[in-house]
FIKE-697971 format. One record per residue: residue in three letters; z, x, y of N, C-alpha, C in turn. Coordinates in steps of 0.2 Angstrom, whole numbers, plus 5000, padded with zeros to 4 digits. Example, Ala and Ser with C-alpha at 12.3 -4.5 7.8 and 13.67 -1.06 7.14 Angstrom:
2
ALA503950664972503950624978503950664984
SER503550644989503650684995503950645000
! end
This chain:
350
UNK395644895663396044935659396744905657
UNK396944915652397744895650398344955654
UNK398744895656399244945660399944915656
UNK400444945658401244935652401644905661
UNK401644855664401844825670402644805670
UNK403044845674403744815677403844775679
UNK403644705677403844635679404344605684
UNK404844645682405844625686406144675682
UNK406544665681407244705680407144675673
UNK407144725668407344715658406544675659
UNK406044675660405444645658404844685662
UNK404544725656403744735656403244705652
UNK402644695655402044685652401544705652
UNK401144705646400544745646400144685649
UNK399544695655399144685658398344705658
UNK398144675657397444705657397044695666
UNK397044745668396844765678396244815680
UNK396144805684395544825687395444895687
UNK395044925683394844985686395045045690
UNK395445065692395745095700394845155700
UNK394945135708394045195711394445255714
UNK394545315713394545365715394445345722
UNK394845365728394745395735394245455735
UNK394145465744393845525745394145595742
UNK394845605742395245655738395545645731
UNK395445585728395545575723395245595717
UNK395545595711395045585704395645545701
UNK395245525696395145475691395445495684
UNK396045485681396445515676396245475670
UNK396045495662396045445657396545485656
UNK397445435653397745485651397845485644
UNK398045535643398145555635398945545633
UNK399345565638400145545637400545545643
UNK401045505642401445525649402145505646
UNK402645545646403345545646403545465649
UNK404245465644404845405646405345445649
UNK405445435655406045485658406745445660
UNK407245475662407945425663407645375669
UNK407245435675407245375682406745335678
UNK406345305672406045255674406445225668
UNK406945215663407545185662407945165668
UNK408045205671408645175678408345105683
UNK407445125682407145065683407145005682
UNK407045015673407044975671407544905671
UNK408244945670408844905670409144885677
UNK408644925683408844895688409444945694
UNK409544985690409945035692409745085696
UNK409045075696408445125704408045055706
UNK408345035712407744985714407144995715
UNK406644955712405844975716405744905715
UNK405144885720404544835721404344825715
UNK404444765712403944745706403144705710
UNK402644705705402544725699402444805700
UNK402644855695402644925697402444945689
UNK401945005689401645055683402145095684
UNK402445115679402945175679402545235676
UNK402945275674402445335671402345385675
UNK402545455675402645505679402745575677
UNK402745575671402545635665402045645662
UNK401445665664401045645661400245705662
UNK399845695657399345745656398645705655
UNK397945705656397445675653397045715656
UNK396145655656395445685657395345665664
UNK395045705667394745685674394045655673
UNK394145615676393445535670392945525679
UNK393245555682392645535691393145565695
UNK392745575702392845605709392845575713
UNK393145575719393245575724392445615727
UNK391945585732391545635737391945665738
UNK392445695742392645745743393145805738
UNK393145795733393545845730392945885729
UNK393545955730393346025729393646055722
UNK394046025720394246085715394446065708
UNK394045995708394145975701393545945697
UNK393345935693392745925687392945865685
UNK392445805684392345785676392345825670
UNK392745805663393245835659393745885662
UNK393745905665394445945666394945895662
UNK395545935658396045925657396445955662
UNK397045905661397445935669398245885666
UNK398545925669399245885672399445875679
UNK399945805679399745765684400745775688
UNK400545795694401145815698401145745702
UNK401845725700401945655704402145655710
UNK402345705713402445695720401945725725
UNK401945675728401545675734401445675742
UNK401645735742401945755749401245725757
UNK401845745762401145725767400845785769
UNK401245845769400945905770401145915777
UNK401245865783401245885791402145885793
UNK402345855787403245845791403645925791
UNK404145935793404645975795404646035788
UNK404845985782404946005774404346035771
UNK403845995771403446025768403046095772
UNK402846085778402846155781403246215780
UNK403746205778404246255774404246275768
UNK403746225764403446235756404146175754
UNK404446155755405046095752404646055752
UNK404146035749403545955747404145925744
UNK404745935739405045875734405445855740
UNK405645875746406245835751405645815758
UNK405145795756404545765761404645705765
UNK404645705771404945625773404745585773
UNK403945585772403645535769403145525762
UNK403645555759403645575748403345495748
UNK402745515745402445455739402545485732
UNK402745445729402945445721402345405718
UNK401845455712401745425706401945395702
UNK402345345700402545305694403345325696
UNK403645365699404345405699404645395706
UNK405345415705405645405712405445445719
UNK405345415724405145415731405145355736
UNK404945385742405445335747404645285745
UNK404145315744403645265743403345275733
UNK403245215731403045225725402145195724
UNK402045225722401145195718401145195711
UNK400745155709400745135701400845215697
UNK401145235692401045295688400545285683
UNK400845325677400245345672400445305667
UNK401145245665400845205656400345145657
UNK399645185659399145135659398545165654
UNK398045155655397645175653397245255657
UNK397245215662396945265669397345285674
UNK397545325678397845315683397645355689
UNK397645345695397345385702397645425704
UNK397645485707398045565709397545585712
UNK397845615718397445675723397345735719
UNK396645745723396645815718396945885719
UNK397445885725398045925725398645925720
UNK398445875717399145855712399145845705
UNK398445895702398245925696398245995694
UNK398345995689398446065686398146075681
UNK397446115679397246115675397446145668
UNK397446115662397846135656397446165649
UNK396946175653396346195646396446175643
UNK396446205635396646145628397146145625
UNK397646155631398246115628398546045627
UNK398746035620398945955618399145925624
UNK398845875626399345805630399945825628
UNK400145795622400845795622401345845624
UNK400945915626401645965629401545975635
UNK400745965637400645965646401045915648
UNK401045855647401445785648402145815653
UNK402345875647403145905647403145945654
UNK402645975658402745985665403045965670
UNK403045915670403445885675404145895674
UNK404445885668405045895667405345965666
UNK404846005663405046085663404846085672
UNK404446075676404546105684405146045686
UNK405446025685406245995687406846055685
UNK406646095679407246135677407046195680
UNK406446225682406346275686406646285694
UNK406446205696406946185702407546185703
UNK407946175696408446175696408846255698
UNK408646305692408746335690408746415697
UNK408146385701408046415707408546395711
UNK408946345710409346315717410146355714
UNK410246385710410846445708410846525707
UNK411146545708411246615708411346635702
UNK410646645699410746655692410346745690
UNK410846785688410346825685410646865678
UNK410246895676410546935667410946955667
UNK411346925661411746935658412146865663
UNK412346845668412746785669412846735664
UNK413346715665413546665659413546585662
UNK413246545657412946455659413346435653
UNK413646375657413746305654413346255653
UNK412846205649412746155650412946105646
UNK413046055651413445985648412945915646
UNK412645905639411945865639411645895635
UNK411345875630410745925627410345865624
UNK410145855628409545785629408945835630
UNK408445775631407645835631407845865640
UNK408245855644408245895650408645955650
UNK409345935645409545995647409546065640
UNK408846045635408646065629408146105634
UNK407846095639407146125643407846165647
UNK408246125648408746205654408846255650
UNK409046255644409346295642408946365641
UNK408246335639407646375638407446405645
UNK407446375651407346405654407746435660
UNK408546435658408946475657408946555655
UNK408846525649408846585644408146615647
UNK407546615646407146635652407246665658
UNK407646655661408046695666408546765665
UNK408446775657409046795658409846795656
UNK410046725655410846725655411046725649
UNK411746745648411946775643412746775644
UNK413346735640412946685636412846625639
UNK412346585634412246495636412646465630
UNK413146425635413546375629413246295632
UNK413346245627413146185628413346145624
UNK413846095628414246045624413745955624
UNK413745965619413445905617413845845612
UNK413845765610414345755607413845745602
UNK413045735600412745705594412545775589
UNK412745785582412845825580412145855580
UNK411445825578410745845577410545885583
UNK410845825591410745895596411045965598
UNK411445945594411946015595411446085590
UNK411246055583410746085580410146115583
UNK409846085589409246095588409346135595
UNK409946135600410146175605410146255602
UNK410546245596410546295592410146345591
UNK409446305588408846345585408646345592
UNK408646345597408046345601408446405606
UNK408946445604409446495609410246485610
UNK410346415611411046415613411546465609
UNK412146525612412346565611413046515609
UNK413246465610413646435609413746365609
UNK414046315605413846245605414646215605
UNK414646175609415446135607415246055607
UNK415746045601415745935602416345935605
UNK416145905610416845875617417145815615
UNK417045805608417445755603417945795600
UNK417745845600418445895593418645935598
UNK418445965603418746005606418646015613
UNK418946035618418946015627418546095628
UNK418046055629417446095632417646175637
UNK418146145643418446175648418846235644
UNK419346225638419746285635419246325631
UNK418746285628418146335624417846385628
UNK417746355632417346405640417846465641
UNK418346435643418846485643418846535638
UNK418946525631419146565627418546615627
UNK418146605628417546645626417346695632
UNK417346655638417046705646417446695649
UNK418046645650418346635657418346605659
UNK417746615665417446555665416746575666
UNK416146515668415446545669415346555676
UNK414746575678414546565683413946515686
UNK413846485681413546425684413746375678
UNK413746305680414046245676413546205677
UNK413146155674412546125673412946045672
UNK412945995674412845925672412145905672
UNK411745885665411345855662411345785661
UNK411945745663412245685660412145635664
UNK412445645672412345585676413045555678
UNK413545575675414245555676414745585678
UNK415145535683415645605688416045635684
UNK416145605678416845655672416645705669
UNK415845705667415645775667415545825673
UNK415245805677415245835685415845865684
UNK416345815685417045865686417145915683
UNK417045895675417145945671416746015672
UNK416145995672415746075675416246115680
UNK416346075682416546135692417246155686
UNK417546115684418146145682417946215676
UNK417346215674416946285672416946345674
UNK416746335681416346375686417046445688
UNK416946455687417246555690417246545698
UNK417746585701417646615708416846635712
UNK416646585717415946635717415346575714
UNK415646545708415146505705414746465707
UNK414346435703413846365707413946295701
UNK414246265702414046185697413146155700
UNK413046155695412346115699412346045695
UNK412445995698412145915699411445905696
UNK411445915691410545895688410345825687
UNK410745795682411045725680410945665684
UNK410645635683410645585688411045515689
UNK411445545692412145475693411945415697
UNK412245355695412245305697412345315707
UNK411845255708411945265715412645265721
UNK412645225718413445215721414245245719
UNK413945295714414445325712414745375716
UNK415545405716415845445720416245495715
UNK416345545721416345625718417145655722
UNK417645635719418445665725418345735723
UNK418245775728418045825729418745865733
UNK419145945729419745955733419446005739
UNK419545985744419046025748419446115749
UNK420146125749420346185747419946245742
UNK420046195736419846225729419046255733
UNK418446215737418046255738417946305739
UNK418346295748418546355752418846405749
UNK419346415745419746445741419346505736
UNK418946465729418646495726418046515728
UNK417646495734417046495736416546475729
UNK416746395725416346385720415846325725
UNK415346335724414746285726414646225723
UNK414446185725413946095723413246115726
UNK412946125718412146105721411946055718
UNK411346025722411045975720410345995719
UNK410045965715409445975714409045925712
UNK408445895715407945845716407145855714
UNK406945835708406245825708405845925707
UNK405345915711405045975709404645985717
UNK404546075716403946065724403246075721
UNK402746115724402046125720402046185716
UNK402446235719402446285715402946305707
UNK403246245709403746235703403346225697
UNK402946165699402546125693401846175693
UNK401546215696401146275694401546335688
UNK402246325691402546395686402646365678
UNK402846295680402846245674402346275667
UNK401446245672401146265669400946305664
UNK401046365667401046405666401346445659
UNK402146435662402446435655402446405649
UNK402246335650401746295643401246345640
UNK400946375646400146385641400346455638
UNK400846485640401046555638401446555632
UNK401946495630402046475625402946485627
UNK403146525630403746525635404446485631
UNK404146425633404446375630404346305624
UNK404746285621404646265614404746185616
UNK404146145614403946075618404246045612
UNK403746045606403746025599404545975596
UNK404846035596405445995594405745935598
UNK405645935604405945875607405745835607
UNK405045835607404445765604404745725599
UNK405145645599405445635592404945555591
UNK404745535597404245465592403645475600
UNK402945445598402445435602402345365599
UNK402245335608402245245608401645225610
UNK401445165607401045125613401145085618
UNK400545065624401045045630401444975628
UNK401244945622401744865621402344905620
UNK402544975616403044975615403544995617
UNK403445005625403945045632404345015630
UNK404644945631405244915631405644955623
UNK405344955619405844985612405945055615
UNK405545105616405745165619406545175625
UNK406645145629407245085633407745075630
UNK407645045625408245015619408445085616
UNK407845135612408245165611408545235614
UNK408445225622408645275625409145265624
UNK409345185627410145185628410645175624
UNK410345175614410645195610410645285606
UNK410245315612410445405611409945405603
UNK409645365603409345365595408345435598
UNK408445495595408045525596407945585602
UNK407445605604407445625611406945625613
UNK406445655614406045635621405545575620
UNK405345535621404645475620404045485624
UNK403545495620402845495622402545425623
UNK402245395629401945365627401045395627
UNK400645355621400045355624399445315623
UNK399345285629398945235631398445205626
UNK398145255622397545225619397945215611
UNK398845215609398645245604398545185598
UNK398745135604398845045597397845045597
UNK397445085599396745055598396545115595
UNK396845165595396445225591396445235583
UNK395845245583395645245575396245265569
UNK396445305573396945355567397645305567
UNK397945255573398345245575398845295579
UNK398745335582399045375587399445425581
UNK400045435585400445485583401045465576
UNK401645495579402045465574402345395575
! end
């Protein structure tokens, strides 16, 4: 099979490798797509260390192609979505139902304290606890589970209900999925500061109650002018100057929630009064547990939430490295890739 291989730091290649045989609990994925996500850019560039040679790939949908003997609940052809973490099931956490904070987290393709090759291959291996069957829904928006069961995650870690009013800072494909399922939740209004004007657009059509460019105008007086302030504040971005800015959002009471995934060594002066005082919180939120990525599903198939638009190019796996370049020049938003599509008849997607 060909696989799209993390060689070092700034270097992948495609490989052509062995087969992978299903485990006793495993099955056998041909995939149809699997998302470009920021952890596997932070990879790339070196800014999340992992073991090289490493299959990245962690968003992602396809065909169960073989079994494991012992699987119980999955098929040849099933269509399915593919949950990248891989709890052990016996520690502290996951007895609790906490699988994403597991102390011995195997990771498909994505971050954990343990990694296995993921999905920009052709085929990739997954327990059969860690599928979700998807009927005939497109690859390309089952793919989108994993990252809608991270904002579900999120969104469960604040005190959020109707009519409360949300900030989010980002309208990248992660905080385009928060705001949906925000607003699914209920809040009211959603504002969202973003600085590229087409995102600000498409935050628009897809619910945002209000949009600001934190080029023309300071985010923090617009909030004001409108609520006061909110009760929850979102960073989507990964940087402590947004962070900051969120909490300076947030109302008496409130929650900033940390989604954004900051450099590792990055630091946060925090006035420890201002807590105490306003009772405003720091949440953090990590990854997904099993139930998240079941609710995920779910709201895909129901139609809940709006995939399509955030879809802005589908790749082959030679072309991982260009998808990279143009994350980090903000050119588009979400990237597909899919495995077969430099050999498929039609040429793949767009």
């Amino acid at each position: 099979m060909r696989a799209s291989v993390l060689t070092d730091v700034g270097s992948v290649e495609v490989e052509e490798r062995e087969l992978p045989e299903p485990g006793p609990n495993e099955v056998l994925v041909l995939v149809g797509a699997c998302g470009v996500c920021m952890t596997d850019f932070h990879m790339y560039h070196g800014s999340f260390d992992v073991e090289t040679p490493l299959v990245l790939g962690h968003e992602s949908a396809g065909e169960v192609v073989a079994t494991g003997d012992d699987v119980k609940t999955a098929d040849v052809g099933d269509r399915v979505a593919m949950n990248p973490v891989v709890p052990c099931h016996a520690c502290k956490y996951c007895k609790r139902g906490e699988t994403h904070l597991c102390e011995h987290n195997t990771s498909i393709g994505g971050a954990g304290e343990t990694i296995i090759d993921g999905a920009f291959a052709e085929y990739v291996r997954v327990p059969e606890t860690n599928v979700e069957d998807v009927g005939d829904m497109p690859y390309e928006r089952a793919a989108l589970a994993e990252p809608l069961a991270c904002c579900i995650h999120g969104v469960d870690r604040v005190d959020i209900g109707h009519g409360d009013s949300v900030a989010i800072i980002g309208a990248g494909p992660i905080g385009l999925l928060l705001l949906q399922t925000f607003r699914d939740r209920g809040a009211a209004p959603v504002i969202v500061s973003e600085l590229d004007a087409e995102r600000r657009q498409l935050a628009e059509e897809l619910g945002a109650d209000v949009t600001i460019d934190p080029a023309e105008e300071d985010p923090v007086e617009v909030v004001d002018s409108i609520v006061g302030k909110v009760d929850v504040a979102v960073e989507a971005v990964g940087m402590v100057p947004t962070i900051e800015q969120a909490n300076e959002m947030v109302a008496k009471g409130g929650d900033t929630l940390v989604f954004g995934v900051p450099s590792q060594d990055a630091t946060l002066e925090i006035d420890p009064f201002d807590v105490y005082f306003r009772e405003a919180d720091y949440r953090g939120t990590y990854a997904l547990d099993t139930d998240d990525f079941q609710r995920a599903v779910r709201l895909l198939e129901y139609g809940r939430i709006e995939t399509e638009p955030l879809v802005t190019e589908t790749l082959g796996l030679s072309e991982l490295p260009t998808a990279f370049e143009r994350m980090e020049n903000t050119e588009g938003l979400k990237k597909l890739v899919r495995p077969g599509r430099e050999t498929a008849e039609d040429g793949g997607g767009r």
